[in-house]
N, C-alpha and C positions, 0 to 999 in steps of 0.2 A: 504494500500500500504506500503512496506516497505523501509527500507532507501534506498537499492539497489535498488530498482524500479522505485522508486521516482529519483534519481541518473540518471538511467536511461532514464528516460522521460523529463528530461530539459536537452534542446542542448545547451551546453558549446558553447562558440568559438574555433573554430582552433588554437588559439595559445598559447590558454591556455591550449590545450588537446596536445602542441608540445614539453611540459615540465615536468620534474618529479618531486616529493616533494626534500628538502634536505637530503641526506643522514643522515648527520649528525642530523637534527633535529628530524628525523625516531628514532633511537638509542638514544636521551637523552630524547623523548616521552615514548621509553620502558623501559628505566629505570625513569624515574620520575613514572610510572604504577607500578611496579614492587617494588618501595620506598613505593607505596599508600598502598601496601600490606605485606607491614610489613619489606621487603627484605631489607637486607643493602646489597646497591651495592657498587663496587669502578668502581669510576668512569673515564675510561678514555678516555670517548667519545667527551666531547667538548673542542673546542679549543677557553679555557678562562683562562687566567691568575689566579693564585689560592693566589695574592698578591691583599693586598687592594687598592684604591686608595690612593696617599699619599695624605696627611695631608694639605698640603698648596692647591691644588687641590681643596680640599671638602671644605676647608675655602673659597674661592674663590665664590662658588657658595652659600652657605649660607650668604657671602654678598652681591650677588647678589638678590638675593630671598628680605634681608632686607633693600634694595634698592631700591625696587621694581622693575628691571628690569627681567619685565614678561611679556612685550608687545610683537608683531610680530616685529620682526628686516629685515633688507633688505636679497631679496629670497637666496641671495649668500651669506648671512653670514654679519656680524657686519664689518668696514674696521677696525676696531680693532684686530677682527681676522684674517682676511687676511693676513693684513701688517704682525702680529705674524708668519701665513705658511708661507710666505715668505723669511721673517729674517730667521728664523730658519732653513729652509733646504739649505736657501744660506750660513749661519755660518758650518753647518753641510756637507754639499754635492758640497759647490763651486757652487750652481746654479744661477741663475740671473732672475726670475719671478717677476711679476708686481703686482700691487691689481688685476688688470682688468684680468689677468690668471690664477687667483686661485676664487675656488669654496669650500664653507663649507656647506654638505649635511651631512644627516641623517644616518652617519654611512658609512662606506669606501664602502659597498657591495651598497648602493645607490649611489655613487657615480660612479662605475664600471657599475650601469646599466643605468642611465644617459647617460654615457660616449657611449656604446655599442649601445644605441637606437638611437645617433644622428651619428654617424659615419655610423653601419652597417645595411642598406639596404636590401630588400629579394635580393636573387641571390647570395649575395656578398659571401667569405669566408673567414674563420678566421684559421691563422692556432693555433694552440695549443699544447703543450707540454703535454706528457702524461709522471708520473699522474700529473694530474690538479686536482685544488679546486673543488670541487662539483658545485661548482654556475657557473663557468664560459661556461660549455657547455650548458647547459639550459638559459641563458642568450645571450648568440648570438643566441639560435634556436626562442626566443619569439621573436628577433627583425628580423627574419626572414632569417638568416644566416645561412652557412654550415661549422661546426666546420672541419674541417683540423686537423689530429690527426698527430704528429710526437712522436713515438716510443725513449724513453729514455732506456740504459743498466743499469740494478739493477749493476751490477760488474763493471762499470764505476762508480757508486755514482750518476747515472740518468744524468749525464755530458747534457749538449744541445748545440751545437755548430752551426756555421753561415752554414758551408756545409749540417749538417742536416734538416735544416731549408729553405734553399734553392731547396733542392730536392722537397719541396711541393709548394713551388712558383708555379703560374699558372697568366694568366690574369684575375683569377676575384677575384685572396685574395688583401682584402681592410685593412685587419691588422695582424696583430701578438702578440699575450698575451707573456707577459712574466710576471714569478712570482721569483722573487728572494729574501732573502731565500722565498723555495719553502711549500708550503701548498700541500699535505701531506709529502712530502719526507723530509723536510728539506734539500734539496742542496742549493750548493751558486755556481750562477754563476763565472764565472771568468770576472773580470773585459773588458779583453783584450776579451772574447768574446761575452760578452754582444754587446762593440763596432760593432766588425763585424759585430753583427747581423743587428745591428743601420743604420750603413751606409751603408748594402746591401742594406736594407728595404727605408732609402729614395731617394738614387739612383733607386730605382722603386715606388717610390710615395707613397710605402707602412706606414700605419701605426704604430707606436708601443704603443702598453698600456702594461705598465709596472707596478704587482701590488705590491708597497714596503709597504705591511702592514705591516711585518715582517723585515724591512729595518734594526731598531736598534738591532736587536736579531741576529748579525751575528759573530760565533764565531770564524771566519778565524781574520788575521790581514790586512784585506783590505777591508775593508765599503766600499761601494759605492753605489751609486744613478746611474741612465741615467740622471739625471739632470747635473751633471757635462758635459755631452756631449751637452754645448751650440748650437754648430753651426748647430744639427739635430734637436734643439725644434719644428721647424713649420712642424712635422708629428710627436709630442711625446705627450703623455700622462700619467702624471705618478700619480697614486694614489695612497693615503695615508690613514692612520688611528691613532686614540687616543687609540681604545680601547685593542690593544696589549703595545703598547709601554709605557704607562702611565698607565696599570688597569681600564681603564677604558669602557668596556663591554658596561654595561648596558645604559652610557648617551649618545651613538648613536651619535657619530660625528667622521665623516672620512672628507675626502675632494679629490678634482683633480686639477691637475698643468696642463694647457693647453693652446696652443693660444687663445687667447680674442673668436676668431668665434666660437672654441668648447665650451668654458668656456659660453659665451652668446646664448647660441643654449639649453645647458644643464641648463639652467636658465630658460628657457622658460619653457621647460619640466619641470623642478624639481615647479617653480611656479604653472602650473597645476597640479600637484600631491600633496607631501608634505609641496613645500613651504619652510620657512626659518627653518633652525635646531633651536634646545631649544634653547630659549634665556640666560637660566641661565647653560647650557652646554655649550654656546661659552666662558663665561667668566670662567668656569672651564678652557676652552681649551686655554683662552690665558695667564691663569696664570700656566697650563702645561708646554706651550712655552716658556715664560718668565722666568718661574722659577728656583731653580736650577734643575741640569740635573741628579747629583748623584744618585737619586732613579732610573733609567734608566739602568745607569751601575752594578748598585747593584742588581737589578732585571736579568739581562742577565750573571751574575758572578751567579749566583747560578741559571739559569736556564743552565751553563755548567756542573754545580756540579751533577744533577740532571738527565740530558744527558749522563753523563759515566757510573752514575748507574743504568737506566736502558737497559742502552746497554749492560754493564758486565752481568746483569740480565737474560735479554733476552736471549745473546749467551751460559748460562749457562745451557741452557733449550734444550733439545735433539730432533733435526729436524729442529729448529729456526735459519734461516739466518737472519742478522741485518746487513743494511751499518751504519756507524757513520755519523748523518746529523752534516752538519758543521753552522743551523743556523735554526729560530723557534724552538718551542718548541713540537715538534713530532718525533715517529720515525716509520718508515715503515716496518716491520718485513714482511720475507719472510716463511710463511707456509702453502706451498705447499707441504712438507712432509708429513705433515697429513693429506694430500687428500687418500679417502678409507676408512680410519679407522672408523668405528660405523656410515657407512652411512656419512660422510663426505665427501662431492663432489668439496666442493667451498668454497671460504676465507667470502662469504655471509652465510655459514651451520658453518663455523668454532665462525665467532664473533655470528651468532647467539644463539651455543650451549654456547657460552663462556657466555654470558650472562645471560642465560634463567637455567643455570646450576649450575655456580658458578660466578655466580651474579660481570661478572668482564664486561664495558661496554666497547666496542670498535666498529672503524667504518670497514665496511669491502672494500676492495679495489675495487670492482665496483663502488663504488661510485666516484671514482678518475680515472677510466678507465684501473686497472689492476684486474688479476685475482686471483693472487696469494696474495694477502697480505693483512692486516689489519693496520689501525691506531692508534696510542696510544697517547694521550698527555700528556705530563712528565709534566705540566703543574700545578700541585699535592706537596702535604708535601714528603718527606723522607719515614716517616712510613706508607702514602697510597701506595707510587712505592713499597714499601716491602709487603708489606698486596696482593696486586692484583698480585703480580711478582708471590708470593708463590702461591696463590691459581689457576694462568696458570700454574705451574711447574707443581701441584698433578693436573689438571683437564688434561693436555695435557699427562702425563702420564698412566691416566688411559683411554683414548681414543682405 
């Protein structure tokens, strides 16, 4: 029998057959294959900080480790860390969270799906901003939910406002995602309309999760959280993460800012599942929190540097529309011009030639809900955005 066969003859469940792989981790499988085989790719398919962890960080956890704390810690996290998310986003964001509504899971995307299994219900709907992250629509469809797509204008800067958002209200949407700066577009909402969107949504009971992974990477002059918007927390949800803002990826620790029910609901579940995050990862995390802040700024000061020039890059390049994202570290290029050329039909044929061709990785915009465009993260040295910039110039050239 073979693998397809065998594939075939064991019944999955429905809800794991309601879901796709990640995009992105499609694209950094083809190139890590493609690296096995001798190919030096550039790479600018995943969205991981290309800065180390700093230094007091890593010290942190190697005292941990000789400390021996390597035992299970409580399923929501050490109150050492908690009480740290909290400080922190209230020094940061003006918010006002407790130990009992904050949660430390296994990385911000466990966090978000915690969040998703305990709120949304089958039937329920969620509406959603397109484009969106990869995870987030396959994530409300395994908890049984009907993603709600709202349509963003590329020649707006993908703008999302309370009126648009309102047009897909119905009686059975139970939340509303928001992603600010945005994951793939890089947009920043605007403060005043985040609001709106806040207090339409709990003036109809509606939910909001809000994902500020990318919170401190906002290159406008007006940070902001929904946490500052006190008086809507008892329908907010706002998730966080280490692994952008600190470098730190790989030690899987995100967290949720929630009322105690949600926060204790997602306790239960995450006990059933994973259980408490690293133990010698929390004390990395709360000497992130604690520590100083300057490697933060310094990291987002040259992730702007790094942002003009692959945008000058980009638009330098014949057929290629780029907005300027004003936060993360991505940019969304428009190419749809080169639909036609050499069997070219779709932004999925475009990153896949780019790839399998001239060894440049990128993700393609189906996987965020658009057709036209691909992702890039600038997230790279200097001479890797030159080395891959050059080698779309000649490849899209000779298309």
């Amino acid at each position: 029998m073979t693998t397809t066969e065998a594939a075939q003859a064991i019944k999955l469940t429905e809800r794991i057959n309601r879901i796709e792989p990640s995009a992105t981790m499609a694209v950094v499988a083809e190139a890590d294959k493609l690296r096995s085989q001798g190919a030096d790719v550039v790479d600018f398919g995943a969205g991981e900080p290309h800065f180390a962890t700093p230094q007091h960080i890593k010290d942190a956890a190697i005292a941990a480790i000789q400390a021996n704390f390597t035992k299970y810690t409580a399923v929501a996290g050490t109150a050492e860390l908690r009480d740290a998310i909290v400080q922190r986003h209230a020094e940061d964001f003006a918010s006002e969270y407790r130990r009992d509504e904050v949660i430390a899971s296994t990385g911000g995307k466990n966090a978000l799906f915690n969040a998703i299994q305990v709120l949304v219900d089958h039937g329920d709907e969620v509406i959603l901003p397109v484009p969106y992250w990869v995870s987030f629509k396959d994530i409300i469809r395994y908890a049984g939910g009907t993603p709600v797509l709202v349509e963003t204008d590329e020649s707006r800067n993908f703008e999302l406002t309370a009126e648009m958002v309102l047009r897909k209200v119905t009686p059975r949407t139970k939340a509303i995602i928001l992603n600010s700066p945005s994951n793939p577009s890089g947009a920043v909402m605007k403060p005043e309309d985040m609001a709106q969107i806040i207090r339409m949504a709990h003036e109809r009971g509606i939910w909001i999760v809000s994902d500020e992974c990318y919170v401190y990477l906002n290159y406008t002059d007006r940070n902001f959280s929904i946490g500052a918007l006190r008086e809507y927390r008892d329908r907010m949800v706002i998730l966080g993460s280490f692994s952008k803002t600190y470098a730190m990826t790989g030690w899987r620790l995100g967290y949720a800012l929630a009322p105690t029910a949600v926060v204790s609901a997602m306790a239960k579940l995450q006990s059933q599942s994973t259980s408490n995050p690293t133990s010698i990862a929390q004390k990395a995390a709360v000497a992130a929190l604690k520590g100083p802040q300057q490697c933060v700024e310094d990291m987002r000061r040259e992730y702007i540097k790094l942002r003009d020039h692959v945008v000058n890059g980009l638009r330098a390049i014949p057929g290629i529309r780029c907005t300027l994202p004003q936060g993360a570290f991505y940019v969304y290029p428009n190419v749809s011009a080169l639909f036609g050329r050499s069997g070219v039909r779709s932004a999925a044929d475009v990153a896949g030639k780019l790839l399998r061709e001239a060894f440049v990785a990128a993700v393609p915009g189906e996987g965020f809900g658009t057709k036209e465009h691909i992702r890039i993260s600038y997230a790279t040295s200097m001479g890797e955005l030159d080395r891959g910039l050059e080698r779309m110039k000649n490849f899209f050239a000779a298309l």
